[in-house]
ZADO-1210 file (C-alpha; in nm, 4 decimals, padded with zeros to 6 digits):
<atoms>
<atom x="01.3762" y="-00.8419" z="04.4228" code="UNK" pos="1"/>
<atom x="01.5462" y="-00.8969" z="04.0734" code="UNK" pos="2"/>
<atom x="01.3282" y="-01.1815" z="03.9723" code="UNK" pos="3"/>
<atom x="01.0126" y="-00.9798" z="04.1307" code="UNK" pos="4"/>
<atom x="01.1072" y="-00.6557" z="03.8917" code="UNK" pos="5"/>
<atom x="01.1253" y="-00.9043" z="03.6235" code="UNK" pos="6"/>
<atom x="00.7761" y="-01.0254" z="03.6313" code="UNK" pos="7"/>
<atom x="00.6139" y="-00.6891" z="03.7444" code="UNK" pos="8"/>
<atom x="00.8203" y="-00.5623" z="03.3629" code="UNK" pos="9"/>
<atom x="00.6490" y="-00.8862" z="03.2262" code="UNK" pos="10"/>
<atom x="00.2882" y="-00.8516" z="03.3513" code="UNK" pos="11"/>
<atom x="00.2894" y="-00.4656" z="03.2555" code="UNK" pos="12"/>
<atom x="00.3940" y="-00.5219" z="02.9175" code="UNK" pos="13"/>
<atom x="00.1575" y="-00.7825" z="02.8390" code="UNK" pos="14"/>
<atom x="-00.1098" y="-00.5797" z="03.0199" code="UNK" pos="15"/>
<atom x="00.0047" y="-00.3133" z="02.7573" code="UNK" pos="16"/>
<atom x="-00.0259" y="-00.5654" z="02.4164" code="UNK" pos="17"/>
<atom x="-00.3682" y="-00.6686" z="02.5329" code="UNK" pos="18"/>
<atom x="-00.5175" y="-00.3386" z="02.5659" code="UNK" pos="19"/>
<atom x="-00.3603" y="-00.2279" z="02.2289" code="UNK" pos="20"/>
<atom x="-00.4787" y="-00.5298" z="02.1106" code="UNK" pos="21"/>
<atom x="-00.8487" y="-00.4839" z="02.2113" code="UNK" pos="22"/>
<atom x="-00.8278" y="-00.1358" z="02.0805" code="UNK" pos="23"/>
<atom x="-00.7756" y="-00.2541" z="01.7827" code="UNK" pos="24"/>
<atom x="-01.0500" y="-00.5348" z="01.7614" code="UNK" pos="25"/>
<atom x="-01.2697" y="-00.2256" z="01.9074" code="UNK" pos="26"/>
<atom x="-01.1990" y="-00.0137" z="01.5721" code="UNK" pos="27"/>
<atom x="-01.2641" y="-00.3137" z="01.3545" code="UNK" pos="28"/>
<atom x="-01.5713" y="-00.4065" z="01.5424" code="UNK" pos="29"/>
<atom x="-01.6884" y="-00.0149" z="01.4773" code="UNK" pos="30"/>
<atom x="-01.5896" y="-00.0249" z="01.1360" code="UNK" pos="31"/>
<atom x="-01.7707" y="-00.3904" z="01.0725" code="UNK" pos="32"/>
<atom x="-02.1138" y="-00.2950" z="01.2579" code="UNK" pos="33"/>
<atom x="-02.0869" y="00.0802" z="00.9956" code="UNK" pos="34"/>
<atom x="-02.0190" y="-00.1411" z="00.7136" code="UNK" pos="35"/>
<atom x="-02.3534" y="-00.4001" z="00.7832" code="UNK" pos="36"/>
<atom x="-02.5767" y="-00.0709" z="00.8701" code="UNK" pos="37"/>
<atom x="-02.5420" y="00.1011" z="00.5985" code="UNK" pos="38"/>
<atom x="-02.5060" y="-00.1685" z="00.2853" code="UNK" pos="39"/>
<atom x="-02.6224" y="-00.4527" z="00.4638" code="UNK" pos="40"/>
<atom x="-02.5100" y="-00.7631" z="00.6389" code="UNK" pos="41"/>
<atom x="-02.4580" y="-01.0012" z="00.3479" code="UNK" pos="42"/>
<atom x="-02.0805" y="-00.9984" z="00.3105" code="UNK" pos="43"/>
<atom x="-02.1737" y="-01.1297" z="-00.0516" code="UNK" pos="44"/>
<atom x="-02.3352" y="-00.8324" z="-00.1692" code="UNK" pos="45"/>
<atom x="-02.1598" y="-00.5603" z="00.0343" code="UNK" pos="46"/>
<atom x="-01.8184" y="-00.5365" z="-00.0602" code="UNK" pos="47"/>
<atom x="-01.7506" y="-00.2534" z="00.2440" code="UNK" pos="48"/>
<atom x="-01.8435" y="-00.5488" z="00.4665" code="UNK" pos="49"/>
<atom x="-01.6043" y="-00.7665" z="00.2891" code="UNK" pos="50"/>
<atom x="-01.2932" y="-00.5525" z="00.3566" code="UNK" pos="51"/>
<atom x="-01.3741" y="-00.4785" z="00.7205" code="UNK" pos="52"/>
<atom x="-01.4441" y="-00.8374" z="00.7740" code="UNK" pos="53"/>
<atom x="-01.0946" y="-00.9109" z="00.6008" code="UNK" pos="54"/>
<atom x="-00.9250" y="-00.6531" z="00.7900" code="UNK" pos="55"/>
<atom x="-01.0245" y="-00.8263" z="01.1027" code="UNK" pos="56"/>
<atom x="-00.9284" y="-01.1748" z="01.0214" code="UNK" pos="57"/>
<atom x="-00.5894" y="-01.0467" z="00.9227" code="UNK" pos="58"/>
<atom x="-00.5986" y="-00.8872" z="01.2939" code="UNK" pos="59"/>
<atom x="-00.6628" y="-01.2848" z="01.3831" code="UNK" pos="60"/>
<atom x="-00.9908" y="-01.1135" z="01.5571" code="UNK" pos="61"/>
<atom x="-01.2551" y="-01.3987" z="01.6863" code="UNK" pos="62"/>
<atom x="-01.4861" y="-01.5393" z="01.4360" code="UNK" pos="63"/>
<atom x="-01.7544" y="-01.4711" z="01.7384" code="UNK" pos="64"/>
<atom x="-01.6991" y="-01.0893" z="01.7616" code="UNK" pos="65"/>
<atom x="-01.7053" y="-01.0451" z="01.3565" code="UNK" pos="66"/>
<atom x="-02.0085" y="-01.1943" z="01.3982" code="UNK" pos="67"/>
<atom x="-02.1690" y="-00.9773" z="01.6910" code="UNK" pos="68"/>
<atom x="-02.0416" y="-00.6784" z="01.4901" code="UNK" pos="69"/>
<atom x="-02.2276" y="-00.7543" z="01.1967" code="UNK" pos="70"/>
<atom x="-02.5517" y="-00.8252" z="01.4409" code="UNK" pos="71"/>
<atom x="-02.4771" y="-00.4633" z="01.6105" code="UNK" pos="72"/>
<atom x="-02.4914" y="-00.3335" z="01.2669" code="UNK" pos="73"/>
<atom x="-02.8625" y="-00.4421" z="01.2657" code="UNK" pos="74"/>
<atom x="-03.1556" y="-00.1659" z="01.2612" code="UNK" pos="75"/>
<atom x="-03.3407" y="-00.3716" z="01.5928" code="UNK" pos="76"/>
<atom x="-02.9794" y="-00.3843" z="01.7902" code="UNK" pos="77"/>
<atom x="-03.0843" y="-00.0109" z="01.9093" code="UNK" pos="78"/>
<atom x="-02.7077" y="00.1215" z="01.8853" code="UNK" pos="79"/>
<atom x="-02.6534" y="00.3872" z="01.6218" code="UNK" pos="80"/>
<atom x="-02.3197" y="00.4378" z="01.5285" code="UNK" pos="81"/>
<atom x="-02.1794" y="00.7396" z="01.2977" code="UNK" pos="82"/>
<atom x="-01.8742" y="00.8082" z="01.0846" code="UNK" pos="83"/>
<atom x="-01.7638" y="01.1758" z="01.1931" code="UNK" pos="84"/>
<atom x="-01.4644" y="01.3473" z="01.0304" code="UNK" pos="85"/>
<atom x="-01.3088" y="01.5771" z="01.2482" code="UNK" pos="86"/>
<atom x="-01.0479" y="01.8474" z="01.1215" code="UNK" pos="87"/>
<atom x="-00.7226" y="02.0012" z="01.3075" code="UNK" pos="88"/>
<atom x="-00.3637" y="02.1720" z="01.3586" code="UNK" pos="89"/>
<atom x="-00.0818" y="02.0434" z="01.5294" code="UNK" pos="90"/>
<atom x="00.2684" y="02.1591" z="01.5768" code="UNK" pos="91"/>
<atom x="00.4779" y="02.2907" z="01.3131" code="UNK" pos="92"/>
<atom x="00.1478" y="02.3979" z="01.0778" code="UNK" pos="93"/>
<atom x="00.0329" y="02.0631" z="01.0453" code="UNK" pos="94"/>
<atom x="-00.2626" y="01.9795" z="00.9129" code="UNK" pos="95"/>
<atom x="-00.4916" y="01.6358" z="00.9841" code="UNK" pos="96"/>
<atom x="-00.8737" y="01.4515" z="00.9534" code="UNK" pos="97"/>
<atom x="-00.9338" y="01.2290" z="01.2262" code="UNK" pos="98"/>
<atom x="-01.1457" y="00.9701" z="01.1084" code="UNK" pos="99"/>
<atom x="-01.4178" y="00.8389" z="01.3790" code="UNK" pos="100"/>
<atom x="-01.6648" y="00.5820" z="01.4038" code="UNK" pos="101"/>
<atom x="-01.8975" y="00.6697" z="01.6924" code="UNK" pos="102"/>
<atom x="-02.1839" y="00.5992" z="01.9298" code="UNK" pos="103"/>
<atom x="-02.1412" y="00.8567" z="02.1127" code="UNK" pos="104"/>
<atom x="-02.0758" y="01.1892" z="01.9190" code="UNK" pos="105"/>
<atom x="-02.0425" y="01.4086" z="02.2578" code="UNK" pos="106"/>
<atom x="-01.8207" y="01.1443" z="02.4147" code="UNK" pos="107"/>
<atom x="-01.5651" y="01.1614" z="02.1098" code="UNK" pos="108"/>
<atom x="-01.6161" y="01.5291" z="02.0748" code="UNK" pos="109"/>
<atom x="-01.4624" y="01.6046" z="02.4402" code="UNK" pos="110"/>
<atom x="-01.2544" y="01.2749" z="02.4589" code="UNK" pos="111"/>
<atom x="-01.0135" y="01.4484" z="02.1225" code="UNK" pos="112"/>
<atom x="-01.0589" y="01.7640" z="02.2190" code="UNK" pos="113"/>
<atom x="-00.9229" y="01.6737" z="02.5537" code="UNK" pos="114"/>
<atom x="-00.6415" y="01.4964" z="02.4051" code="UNK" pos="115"/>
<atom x="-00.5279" y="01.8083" z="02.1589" code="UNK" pos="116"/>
<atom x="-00.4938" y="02.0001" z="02.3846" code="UNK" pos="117"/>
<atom x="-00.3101" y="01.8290" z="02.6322" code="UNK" pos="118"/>
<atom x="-00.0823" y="01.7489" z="02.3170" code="UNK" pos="119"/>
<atom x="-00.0017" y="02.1090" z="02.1038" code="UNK" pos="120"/>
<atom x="-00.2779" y="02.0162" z="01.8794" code="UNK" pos="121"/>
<atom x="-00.6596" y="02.1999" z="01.8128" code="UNK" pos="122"/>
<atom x="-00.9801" y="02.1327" z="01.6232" code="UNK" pos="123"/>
<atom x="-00.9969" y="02.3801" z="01.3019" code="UNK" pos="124"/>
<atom x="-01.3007" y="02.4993" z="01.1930" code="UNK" pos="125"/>
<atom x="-01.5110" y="02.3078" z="00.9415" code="UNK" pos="126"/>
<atom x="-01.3844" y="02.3049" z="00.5931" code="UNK" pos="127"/>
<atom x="-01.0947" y="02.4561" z="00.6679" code="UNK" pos="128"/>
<atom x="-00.8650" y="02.1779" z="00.6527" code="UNK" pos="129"/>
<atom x="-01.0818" y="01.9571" z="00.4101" code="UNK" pos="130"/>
<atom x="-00.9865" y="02.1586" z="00.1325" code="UNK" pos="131"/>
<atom x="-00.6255" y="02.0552" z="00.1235" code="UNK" pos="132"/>
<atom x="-00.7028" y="01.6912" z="00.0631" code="UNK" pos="133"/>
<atom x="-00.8075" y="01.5348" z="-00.1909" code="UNK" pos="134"/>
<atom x="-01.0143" y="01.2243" z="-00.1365" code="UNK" pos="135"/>
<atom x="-00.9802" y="00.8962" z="-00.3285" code="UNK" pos="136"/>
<atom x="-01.0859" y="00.4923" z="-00.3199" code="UNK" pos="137"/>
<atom x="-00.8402" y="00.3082" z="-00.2142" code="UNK" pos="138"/>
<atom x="-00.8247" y="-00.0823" z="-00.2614" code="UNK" pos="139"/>
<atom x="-00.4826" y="-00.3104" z="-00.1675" code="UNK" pos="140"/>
<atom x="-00.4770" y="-00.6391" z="-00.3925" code="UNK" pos="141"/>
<atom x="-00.2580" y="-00.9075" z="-00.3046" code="UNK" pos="142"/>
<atom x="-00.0909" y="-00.8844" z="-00.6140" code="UNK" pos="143"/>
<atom x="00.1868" y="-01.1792" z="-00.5016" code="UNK" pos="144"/>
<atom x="00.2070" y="-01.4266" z="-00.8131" code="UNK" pos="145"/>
<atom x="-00.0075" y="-01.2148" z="-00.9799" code="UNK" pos="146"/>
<atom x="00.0523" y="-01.0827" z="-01.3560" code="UNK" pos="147"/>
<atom x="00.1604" y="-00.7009" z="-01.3080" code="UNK" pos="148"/>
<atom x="00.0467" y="-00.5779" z="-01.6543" code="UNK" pos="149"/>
<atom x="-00.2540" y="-00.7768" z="-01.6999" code="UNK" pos="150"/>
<atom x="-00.3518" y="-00.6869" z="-01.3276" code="UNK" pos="151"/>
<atom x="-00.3037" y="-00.2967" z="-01.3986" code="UNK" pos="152"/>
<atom x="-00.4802" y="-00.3443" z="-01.7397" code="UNK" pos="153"/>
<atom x="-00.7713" y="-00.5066" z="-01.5478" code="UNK" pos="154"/>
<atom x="-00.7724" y="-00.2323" z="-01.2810" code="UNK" pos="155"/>
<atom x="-00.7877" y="00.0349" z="-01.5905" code="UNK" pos="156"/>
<atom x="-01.1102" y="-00.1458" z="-01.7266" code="UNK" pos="157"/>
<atom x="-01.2247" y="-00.1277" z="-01.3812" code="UNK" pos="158"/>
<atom x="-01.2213" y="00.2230" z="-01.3764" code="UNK" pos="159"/>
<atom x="-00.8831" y="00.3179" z="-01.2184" code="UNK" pos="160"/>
<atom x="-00.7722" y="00.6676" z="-01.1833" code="UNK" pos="161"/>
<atom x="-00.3925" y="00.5362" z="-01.0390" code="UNK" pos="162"/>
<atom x="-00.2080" y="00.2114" z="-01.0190" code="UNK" pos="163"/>
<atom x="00.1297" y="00.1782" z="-00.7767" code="UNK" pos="164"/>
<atom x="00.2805" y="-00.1264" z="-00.6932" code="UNK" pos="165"/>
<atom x="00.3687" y="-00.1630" z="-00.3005" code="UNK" pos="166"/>
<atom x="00.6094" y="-00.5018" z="-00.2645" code="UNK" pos="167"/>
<atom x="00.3777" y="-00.8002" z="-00.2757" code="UNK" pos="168"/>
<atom x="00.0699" y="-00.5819" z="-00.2599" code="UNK" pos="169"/>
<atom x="-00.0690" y="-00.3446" z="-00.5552" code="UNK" pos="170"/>
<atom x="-00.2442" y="-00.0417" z="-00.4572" code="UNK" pos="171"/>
<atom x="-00.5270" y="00.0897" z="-00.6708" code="UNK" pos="172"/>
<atom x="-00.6802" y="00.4714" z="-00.6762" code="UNK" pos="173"/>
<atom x="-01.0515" y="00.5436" z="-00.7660" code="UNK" pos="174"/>
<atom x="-01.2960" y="00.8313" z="-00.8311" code="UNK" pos="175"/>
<atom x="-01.4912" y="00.7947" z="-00.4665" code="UNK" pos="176"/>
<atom x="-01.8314" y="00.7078" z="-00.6555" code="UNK" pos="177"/>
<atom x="-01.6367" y="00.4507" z="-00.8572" code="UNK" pos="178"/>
<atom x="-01.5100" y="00.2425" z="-00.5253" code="UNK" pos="179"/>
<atom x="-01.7583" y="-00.0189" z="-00.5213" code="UNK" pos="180"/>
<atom x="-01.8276" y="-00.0749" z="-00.8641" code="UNK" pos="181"/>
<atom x="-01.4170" y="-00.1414" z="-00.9388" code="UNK" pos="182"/>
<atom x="-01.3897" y="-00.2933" z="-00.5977" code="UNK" pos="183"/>
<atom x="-01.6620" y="-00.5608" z="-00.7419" code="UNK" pos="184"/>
<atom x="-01.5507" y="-00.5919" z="-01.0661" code="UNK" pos="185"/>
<atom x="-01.1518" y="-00.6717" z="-00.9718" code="UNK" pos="186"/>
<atom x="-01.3024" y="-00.9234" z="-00.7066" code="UNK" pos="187"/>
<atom x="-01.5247" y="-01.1115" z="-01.0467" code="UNK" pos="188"/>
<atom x="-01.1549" y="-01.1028" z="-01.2120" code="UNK" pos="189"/>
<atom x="-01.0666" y="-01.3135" z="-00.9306" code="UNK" pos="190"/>
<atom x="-00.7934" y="-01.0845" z="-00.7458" code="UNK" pos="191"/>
<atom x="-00.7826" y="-01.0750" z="-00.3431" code="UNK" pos="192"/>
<atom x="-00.8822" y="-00.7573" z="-00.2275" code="UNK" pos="193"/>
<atom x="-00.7458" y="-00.7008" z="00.1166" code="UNK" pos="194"/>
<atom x="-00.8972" y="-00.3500" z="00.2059" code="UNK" pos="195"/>
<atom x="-01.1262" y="-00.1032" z="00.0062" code="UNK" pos="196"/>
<atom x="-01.2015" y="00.2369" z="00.1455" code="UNK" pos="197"/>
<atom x="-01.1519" y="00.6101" z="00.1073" code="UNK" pos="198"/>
<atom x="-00.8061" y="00.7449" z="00.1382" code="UNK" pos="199"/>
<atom x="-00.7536" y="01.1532" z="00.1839" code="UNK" pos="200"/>
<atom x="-00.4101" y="01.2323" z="00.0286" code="UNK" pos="201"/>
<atom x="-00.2772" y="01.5680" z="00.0834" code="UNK" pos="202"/>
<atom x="-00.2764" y="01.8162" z="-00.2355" code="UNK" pos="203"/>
<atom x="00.0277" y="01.9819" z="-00.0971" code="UNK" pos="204"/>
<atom x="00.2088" y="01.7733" z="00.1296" code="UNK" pos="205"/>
<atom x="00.5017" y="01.9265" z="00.3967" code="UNK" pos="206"/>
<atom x="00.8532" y="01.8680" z="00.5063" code="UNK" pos="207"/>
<atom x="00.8984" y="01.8775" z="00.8765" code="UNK" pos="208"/>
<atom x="01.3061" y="01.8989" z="00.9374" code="UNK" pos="209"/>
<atom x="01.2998" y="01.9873" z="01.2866" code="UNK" pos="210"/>
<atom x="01.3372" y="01.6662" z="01.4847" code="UNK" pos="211"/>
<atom x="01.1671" y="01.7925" z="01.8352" code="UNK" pos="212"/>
<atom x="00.8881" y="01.8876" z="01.5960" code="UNK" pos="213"/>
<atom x="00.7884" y="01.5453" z="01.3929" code="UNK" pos="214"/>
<atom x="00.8409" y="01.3803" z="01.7643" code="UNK" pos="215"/>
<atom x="00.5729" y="01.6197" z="01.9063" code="UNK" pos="216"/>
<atom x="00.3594" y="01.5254" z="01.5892" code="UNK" pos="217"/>
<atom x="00.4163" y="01.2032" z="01.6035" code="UNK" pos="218"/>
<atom x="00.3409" y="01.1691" z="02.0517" code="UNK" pos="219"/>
<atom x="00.0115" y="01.3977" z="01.9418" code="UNK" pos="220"/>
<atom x="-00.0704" y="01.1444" z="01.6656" code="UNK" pos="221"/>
<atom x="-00.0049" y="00.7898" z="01.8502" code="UNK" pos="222"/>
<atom x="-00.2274" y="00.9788" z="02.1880" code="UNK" pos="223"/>
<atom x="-00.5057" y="01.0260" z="01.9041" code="UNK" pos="224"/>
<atom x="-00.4858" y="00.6686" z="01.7674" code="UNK" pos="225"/>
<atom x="-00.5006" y="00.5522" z="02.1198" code="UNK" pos="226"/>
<atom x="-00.8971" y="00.6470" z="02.1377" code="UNK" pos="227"/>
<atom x="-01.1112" y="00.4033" z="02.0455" code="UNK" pos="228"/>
<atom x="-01.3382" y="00.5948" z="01.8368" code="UNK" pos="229"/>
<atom x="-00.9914" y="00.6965" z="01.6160" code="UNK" pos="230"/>
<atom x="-00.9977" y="00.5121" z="01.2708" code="UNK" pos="231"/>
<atom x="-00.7782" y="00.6673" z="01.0702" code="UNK" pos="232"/>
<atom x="-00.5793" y="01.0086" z="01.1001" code="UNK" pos="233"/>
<atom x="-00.4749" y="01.1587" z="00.7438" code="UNK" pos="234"/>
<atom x="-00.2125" y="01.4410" z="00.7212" code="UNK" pos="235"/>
<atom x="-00.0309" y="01.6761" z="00.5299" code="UNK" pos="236"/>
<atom x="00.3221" y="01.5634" z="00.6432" code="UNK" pos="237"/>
<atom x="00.6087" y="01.4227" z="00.4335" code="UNK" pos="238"/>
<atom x="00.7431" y="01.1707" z="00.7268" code="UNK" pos="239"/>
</atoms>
């Protein structure tokens, strides 16, 4: 009965990792098929391709689903996906965006709202949880071996607004319009450009000390993450 326990343990955990796993190849799929509607499917000349493409290769995602991504991403595939940003409380007076990439906006609409309120959490009304963000470019350069004061100088040409170096990676701030243009011009310097996107950081962020609190945050966060149609989630808390 031991040895039977043993294997059930074993075949629901790695019934767990594969799910988690195909959620994730399911968000990078999304965020791939976006990326070749709307800038093309020419990794070459659309640098949002580029990164999502990257991001799934460092995921060790199939060569074959990058590719039916990309063809998904076609106008004659007859899917239409969206990017919908979706604002909300939680516990404690926390704030968040939910980032989603959908086919489907009814489907994600009841799916999260579902899921908030099983989980102390609520949609906010429009704009009224925008406000205290502000948004940015983000691009992550593998900075390892690189030159830290002639990268930063480079990234400063590019058209920078901040510069912070993150271990063996070097994490670089831009004006939103200004993404793809320093995005371009760092990968013609030759640096490896792991992701490039928009980041929403917090004007004001918060300290959560109760424990029970930041777990219920945390349990209402991971539940979120868990859909599909989740890409990111940006908050207000100081974790």
């Amino acid at each position: 009965m031991a040895g039977h326990s043993k294997w059930a343990n074993i075949k629901h955990k790695k019934a767990a990792q594969d799910a988690k796993r195909a959620n994730v190849f399911t968000k990078l799929a999304n965020a791939i098929t976006v990326a070749a509607r709307e800038k093309g499917p020419d990794p070459e000349m659309n640098p949002k391709l580029r990164s999502a493409i990257a991001k799934a290769r460092a995921a060790n995602m199939p060569k074959d689903n990058i590719q039916r991504a990309i063809k998904r991403g076609s106008p004659d595939s007859g899917e239409v996906f969206e990017t919908i940003i979706y604002e909300g409380y939680g516990p404690a007076k926390s704030a968040f965006l939910i980032e989603t990439i959908t086919n489907n906006r009814n489907r994600t609409n009841q799916d999260l709202k579902s899921i908030l309120s099983k989980n102390g959490g609520s949609f906010a009304q429009e704009g009224s949880v925008m406000w205290l963000f502000d948004k940015f470019g983000k691009i992550i350069i593998n900075s390892k071996d690189k030159d830290q004061e002639t990268l930063e100088l480079d990234a400063i040409d590019a058209g920078a607004e901040d510069i912070k170096k993150e271990g063996e990676e070097t994490v670089v701030l831009t004006k939103p319009e200004d993404l793809y243009k320093t995005t371009k011009t760092l990968e013609e310097k030759g640096y490896q450009i792991k992701e490039s996107g928009f980041d929403f950081v917090a004007k004001n962020p918060i300290e959560i000390s109760d424990q029970k609190e930041k777990e219920k945050i945390i349990n209402l966060f991971e539940k979120i993450y868990e859909n599909d149609d989740v890409q990111e989630i940006y908050s207000n808390i100081n974790f």
